[in-house]
C-alpha positions, 0 to 999 in steps of 0.5 A: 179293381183288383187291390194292391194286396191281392195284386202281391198274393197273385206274385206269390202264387206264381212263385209257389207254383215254379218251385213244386211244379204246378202246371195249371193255369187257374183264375177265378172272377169275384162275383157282386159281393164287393170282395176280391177274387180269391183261389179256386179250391184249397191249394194255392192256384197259380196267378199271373192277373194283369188287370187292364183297369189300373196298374197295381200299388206297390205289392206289399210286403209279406212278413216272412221273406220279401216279395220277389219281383216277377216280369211278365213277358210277352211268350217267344212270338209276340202274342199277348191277348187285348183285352178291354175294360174290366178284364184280367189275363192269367198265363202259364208256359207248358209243359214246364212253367218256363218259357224258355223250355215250354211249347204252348202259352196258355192264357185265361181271359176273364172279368174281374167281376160278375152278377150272380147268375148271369151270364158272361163270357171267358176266353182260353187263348191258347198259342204254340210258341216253336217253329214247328207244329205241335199235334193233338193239341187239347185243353183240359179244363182240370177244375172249377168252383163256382162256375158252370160252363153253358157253351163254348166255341168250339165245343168240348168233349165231356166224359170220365175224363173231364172237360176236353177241347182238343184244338188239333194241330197248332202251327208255328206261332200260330193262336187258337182262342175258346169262347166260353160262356158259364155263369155263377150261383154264388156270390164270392169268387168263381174260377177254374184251373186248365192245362194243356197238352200237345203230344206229336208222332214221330213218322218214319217210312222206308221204301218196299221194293220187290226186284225180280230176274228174268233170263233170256238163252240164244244161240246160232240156231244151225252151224256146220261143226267146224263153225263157232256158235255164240250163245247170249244171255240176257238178264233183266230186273222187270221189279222194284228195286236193285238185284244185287250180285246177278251170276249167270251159269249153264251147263253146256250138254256134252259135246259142247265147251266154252273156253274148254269147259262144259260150264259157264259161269258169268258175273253180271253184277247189281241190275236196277229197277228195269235194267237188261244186260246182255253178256255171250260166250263162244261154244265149239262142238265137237260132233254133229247132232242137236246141243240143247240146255237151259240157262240160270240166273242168281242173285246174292240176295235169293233171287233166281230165274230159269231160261228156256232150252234153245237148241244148236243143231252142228251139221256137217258135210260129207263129199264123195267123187267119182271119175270115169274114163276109158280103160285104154287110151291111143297116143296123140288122141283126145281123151275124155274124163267125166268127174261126179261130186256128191254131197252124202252128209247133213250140212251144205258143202258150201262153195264147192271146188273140184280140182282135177291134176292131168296125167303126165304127158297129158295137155288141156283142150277143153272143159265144161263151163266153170273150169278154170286150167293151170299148169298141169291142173284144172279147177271146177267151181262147183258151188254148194252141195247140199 
């Protein structure tokens, strides 16, 4: 049973400890020498003893200032360790010794009394009072008197550092407890002081992309020289991410002009991840003759690409014609004429018409097939010439 004095000592420790800052968490257990536990080392350890046997007496007074009344409070989720019949609990916020600006609880479990040399078991109670999860959280066991550890569940690390269980990530309001098991080879007290220690990462990530610009060039493959040929581009983004600012351009070879001029220049805008647009211009040549140049694709940000080199070929057609007839003709007999078209450039003279006008004086009788008279006039439908 822990005395009323010992009870108001324990009250002071606790305000001691608020003042300077100390963030440990120490307790000690009296072995059977009938004294009352004491703290560990030279310090002033912080206690906060809630023996479970018997409520205290009223704390008596210490002779320099009055004792100021200290309320023990269950942590922000509730939690409070349930201890049976001789045992006594220590707590302490982390990392400020307030509640109201701490992470973590820590509570000790531990008998109020033990029989040198035997062993018996303690408890860290250790619990995450934040709606969020704290990780790497570790208990460090800082000091001990007295006292040797033979095994705990889970195990600590042992090293230079010390005594470390590292519990991992602790979830909201979530509790994780530490078996420990230790005896005392001395008579007097026994403890140990703890703190704990949590130490989240802040992640962040951001999205690579790699875009990337094809360019396709098509044209009319063959037009005579009069027709219009229509020239296409089309641009793709077959990578990740946007290509922002895409402008198509060509240099039309010479002889060749869209809109009066030799060069294209054609805004597409920003093209996203696997996005085609297709834009065309009208191009005139002014002779015949194979017109081939490739195309580009820019964009803002460094992009570029090249297309292949299609190739127009203008034709045209050249017509000649022929007629032959008698050299002298008798009045009121018929007169013959034979016309011959012919066809010596490189393009098709498509749907040829041969229109013949009659002499004066002179009448229609009669023609080959495909001819049609009119007044003073006979057409031919010739068809195409090659």
């Amino acid at each position: 049973m822990i005395s009323s004095t010992r009870y108001t000592r324990a009250a002071a420790a606790i305000l001691i400890a608020g003042l300077f800052g100390v963030l440990g968490a120490c307790e000690s257990t009296a072995s059977d020498s009938g004294k009352a536990p004491r703290g560990v080392g030279s310090g002033s350890p912080t206690f906060l003893h809630r023996p479970s046997q018997q409520a205290p007496k009223p704390a008596a007074k210490i002779p320099t200032e009055p004792v100021k009344k200290v309320t023990v409070r269950a942590n922000d989720c509730g939690y409070e360790p349930k201890v049976g019949p001789g045992m006594s609990v220590a707590g302490l916020p982390f990392p400020t010794g307030d509640r109201a600006t701490s992470a973590l609880m820590l509570h000790q479990v531990m008998p109020a009394e033990v029989r040198r040399g035997a062993e018996f078991g303690y408890q860290y109670h250790v619990t995450n009072t934040t709606s969020g999860t704290l990780q790497n959280v570790a208990v460090v066991l800082e000091s001990r008197s007295n006292l040797d550890v033979i095994s705990a569940s889970p195990a600590p690390m042992t090293g230079q550092g010390g005594t470390v269980w590292s519990l991992g990530d602790l979830g909201p309001c979530e509790t994780r407890v530490i078996d420990v098991t230790a005896t005392a080879d001395s008579t007097g007290t026994a403890g140990n002081c703890v703190s704990v220690s949590y130490n989240n990462s802040l992640c962040a990530v951001t999205n690579v992309v790699d875009p990337d610009l094809t360019i396709e060039k098509r044209v009319t493959p063959k037009v005579l020289r009069c027709d219009p040929i229509t020239i296409t581009y089309n641009v793709c983004n077959p990578g990740t991410g946007v290509a922002a600012g895409v402008v198509v351009r060509d240099t039309l070879p010479a002889g060749l002009t869209a809109n009066g001029s030799r060069n294209v220049e054609i805004p597409v805008g920003d093209l996203a991840s696997g996005e085609c647009r297709e834009v065309s211009v009208t191009a005139m040549a002014s002779g015949t003759g194979e017109y081939c140049s490739p195309a580009n694709a820019k964009s803002a940000d460094g992009l570029s690409a090249k297309s292949s080199e299609p190739c127009t070929v203008v034709v045209a057609p050249k017509l000649a014609i022929t007629c032959n007839a008698r050299d002298r003709q008798y009045i009121n007999r018929n007169a013959e004429y034979e016309f011959e078209v012919t066809n010596s450039g490189d393009g098709v003279a498509a749907n040829a018409v041969v229109n013949v006008s009659l002499p004066a004086g002179a009448e229609f009788i009669s023609a080959s097939s495909g001819a049609v008279p009119s007044q003073g006039a006979v057409a031919f439908q010739v068809g195409d010439l090659n």
